[in-house]
BALODO-48624 format. One record per atom (N, C-alpha, C): z, x, y. Coordinates in steps of 0.02 Angstrom, whole numbers, plus 50000, padded with zeros to 5 digits. Each point is the difference from the previous one (the first is absolute). Example, Ala and Ser with C-alpha at 12.3 -4.5 7.8 and 13.67 -1.06 7.14 Angstrom:
503905066049716/500004995550059/500005004550060/499644998250053/500035004250059/500374996150055/
# end
This chain:
494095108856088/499414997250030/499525005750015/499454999949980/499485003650026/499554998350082/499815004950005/499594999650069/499505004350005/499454999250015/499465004950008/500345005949942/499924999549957/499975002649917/500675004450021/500765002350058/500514999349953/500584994150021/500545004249959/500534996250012/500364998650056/500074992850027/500764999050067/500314995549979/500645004150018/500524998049985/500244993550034/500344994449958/500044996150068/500644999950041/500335003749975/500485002850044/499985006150046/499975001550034/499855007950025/500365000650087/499835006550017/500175001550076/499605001550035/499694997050054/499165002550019/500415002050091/499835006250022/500285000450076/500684997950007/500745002849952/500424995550017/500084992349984/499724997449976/500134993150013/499934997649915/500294996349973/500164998449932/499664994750001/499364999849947/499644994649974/500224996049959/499964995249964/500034993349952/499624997849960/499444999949990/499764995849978/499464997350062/499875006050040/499714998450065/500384998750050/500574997949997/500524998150036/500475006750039/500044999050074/500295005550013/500924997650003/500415003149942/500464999349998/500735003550029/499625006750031/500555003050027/499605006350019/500645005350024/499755005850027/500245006049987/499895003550002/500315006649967/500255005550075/500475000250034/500065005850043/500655005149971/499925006750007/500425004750031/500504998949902/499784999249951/500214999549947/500244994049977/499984992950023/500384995850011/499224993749966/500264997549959/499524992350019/500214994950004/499854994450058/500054995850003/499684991850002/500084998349944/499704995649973/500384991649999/499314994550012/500124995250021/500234995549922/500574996750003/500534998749954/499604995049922/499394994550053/499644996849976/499615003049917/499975007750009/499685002249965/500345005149932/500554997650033/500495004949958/499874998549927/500085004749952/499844999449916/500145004949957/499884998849946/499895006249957/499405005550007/499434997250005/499395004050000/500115002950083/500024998150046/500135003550079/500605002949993/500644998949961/500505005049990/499725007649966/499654999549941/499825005049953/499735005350041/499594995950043/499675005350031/500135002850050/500514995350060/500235005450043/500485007749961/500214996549941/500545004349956/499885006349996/498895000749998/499785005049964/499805006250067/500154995050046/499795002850066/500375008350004/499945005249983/500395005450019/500225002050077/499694996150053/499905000650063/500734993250034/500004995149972/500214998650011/500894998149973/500414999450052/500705000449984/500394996050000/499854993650019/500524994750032/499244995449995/500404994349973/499494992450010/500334995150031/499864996950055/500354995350039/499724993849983/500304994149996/499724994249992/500114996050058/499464997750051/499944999250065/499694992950008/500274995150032/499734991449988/499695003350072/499094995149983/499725002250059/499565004150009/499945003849959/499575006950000/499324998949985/499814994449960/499354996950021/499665000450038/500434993550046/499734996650057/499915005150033/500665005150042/499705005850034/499355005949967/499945000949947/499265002349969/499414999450029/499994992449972/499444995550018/499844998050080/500454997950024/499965004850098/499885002750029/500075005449955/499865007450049/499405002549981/499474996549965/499345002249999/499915005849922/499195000749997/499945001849967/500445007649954/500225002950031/500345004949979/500825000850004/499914994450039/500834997950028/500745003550009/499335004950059/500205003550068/500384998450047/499994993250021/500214996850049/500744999249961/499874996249936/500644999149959/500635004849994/499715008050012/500495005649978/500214997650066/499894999350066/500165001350077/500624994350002/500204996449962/500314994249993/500785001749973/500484998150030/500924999649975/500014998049953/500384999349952/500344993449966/500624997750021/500374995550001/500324996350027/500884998749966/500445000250016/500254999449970/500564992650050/500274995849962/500324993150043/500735004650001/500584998250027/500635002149996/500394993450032/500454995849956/500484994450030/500705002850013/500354996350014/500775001649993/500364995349935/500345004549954/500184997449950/500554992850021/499934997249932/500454994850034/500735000250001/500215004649984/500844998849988/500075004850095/499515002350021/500225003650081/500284993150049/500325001750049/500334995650032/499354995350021/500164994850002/499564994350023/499705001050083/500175001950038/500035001550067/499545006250023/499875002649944/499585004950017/499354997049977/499964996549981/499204995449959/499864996050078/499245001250002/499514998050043/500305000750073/499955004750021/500225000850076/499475007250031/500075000550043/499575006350048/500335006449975/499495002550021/500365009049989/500455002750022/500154997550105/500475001350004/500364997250017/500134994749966/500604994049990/500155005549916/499675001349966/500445003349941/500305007450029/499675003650033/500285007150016/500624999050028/500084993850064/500644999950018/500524997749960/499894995549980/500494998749947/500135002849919/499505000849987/500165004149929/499935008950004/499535000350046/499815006850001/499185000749980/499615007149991/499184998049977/499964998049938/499464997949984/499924996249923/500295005449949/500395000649972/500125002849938/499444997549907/499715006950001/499664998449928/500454996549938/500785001650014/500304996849939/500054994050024/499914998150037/499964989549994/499484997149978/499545003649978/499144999249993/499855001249949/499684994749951/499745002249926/499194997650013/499515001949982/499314999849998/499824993549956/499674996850039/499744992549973/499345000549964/499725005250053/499175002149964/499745005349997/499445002149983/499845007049984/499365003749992/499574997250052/499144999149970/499625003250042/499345000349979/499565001850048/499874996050046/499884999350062/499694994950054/499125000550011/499854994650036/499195001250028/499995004650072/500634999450024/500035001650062/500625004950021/500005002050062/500655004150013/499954996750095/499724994449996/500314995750058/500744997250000/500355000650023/500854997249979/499794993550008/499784996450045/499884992850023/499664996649950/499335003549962/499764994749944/500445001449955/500365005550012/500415000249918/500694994750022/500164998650060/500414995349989/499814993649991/499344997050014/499754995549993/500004999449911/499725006249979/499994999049914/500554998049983/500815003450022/500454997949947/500554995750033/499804999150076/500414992950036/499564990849971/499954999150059/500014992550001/500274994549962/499944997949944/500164996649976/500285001249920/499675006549996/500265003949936/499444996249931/499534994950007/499604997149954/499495005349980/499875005350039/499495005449980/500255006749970/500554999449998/500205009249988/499825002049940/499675007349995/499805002949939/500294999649941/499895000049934/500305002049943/500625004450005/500515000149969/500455007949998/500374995550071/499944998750047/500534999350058/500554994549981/500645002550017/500524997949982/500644997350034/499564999350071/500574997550070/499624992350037/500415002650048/499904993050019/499445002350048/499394994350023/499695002650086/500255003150044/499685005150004/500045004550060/500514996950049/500485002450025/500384997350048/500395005950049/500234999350044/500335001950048/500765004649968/500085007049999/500385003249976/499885004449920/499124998249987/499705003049944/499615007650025/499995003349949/499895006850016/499224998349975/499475002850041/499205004549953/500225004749987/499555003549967/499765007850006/499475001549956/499765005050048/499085000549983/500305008949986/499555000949933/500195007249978/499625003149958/499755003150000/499555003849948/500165008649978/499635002549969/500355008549993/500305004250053/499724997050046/500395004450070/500424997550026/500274994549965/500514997950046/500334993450007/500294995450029/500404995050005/499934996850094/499814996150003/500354997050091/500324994149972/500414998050036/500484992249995/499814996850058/500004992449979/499944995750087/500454993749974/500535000050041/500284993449996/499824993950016/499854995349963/499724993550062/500564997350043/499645001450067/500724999850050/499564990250021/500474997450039/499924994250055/499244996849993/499765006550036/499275001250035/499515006549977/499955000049952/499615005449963/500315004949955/499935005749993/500235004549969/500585006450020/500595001149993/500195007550024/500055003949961/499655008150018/499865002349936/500665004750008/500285002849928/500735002449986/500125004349972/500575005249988/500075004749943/500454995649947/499715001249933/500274997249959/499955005649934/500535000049945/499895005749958/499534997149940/499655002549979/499374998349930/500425000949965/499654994949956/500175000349923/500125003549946/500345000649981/500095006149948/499185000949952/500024991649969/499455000349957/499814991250017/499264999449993/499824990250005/500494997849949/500054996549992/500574994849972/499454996849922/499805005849939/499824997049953/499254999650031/499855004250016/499405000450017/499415007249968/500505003649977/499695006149988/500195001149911/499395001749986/499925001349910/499885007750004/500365005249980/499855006849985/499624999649935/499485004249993/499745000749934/500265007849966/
# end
């Protein structure tokens, strides 16, 4: 495509942030891009490929919407977690499913990461725990693409994490208790090395 007599590309990286077709599809930090899944292809593959800057392409449900949010340069957007759900698998004792935090500490001990396989894996709009339980509780008729558990319930792990880091919050009774829990080795089929 031409423009004022030269060429743009319609793929490109303007400030970090990965264009489309006009479309802001993702973001580029710290060698890493992460890009919203919707857009995934051959032609947006080729070219992150050619990227010498970049090292790792993540495919992130969500990354849109937070884009388009955070304003024109989507500033606000970098300031933002992504999210990750954590259930208790189903073959763990039944008794430890949906109870308080410390109704599990006393009886089982603190949450152990090996009872816990990751349901979801995305970017959020928010890093409120409360709308984010509202997103993936109630009735379970709204939950994002990619999520793979049941509504938010009582004995489910968050965690909000970005390059610096990891926090956990259990949904206890009556809100949240936040926990040590060990990270993930790697997202669960979430990460494409180029």
């Amino acid at each position: 495509m031409r423009e004022g007599g030269r060429n743009v590309s319609q793929v490109r990286i303007e400030n970090g942030i990965i264009m489309f077709y006009g479309n802001k599809a993702g973001r580029v930090e710290d060698g890493c891009a992460v890009v919203d899944p919707m857009f995934k292809g051959e032609e947006i593959s080729r070219f992150l490929e050619r990227q010498r800057h970049i090292r790792e392409v993540r495919w992130m449900d969500g990354m849109f919407d937070r884009l388009m949010a955070g304003g024109q340069e989507g500033t606000a957007a970098q300031g933002l977690k992504n999210v990750r759900v954590w259930q208790l698998k189903p073959d763990v004792d039944v008794y430890m499913k949906f109870i308080g935090y410390e109704e599990t500490c006393r009886k089982f001990g603190p949450p152990d990461q090996e009872n816990y396989h990751a349901v979801y894996d995305g970017a959020a709009e928010t890093n409120d725990l409360e709308a984010l339980y509202m997103k993936f509780g109630n009735d379970g008729s709204a939950l994002p693409a990619g999520y793979r558990g049941h509504s938010l319930s009582m004995s489910d792990v968050l965690e909000l994490y970005d390059s610096t880091g990891s926090s956990f919050y259990y949904v206890d009774r009556t809100g949240f208790q936040e926990m040590e829990f060990a990270a993930p080795q790697q997202a669960q089929g979430q990460t494409m090395q180029l």
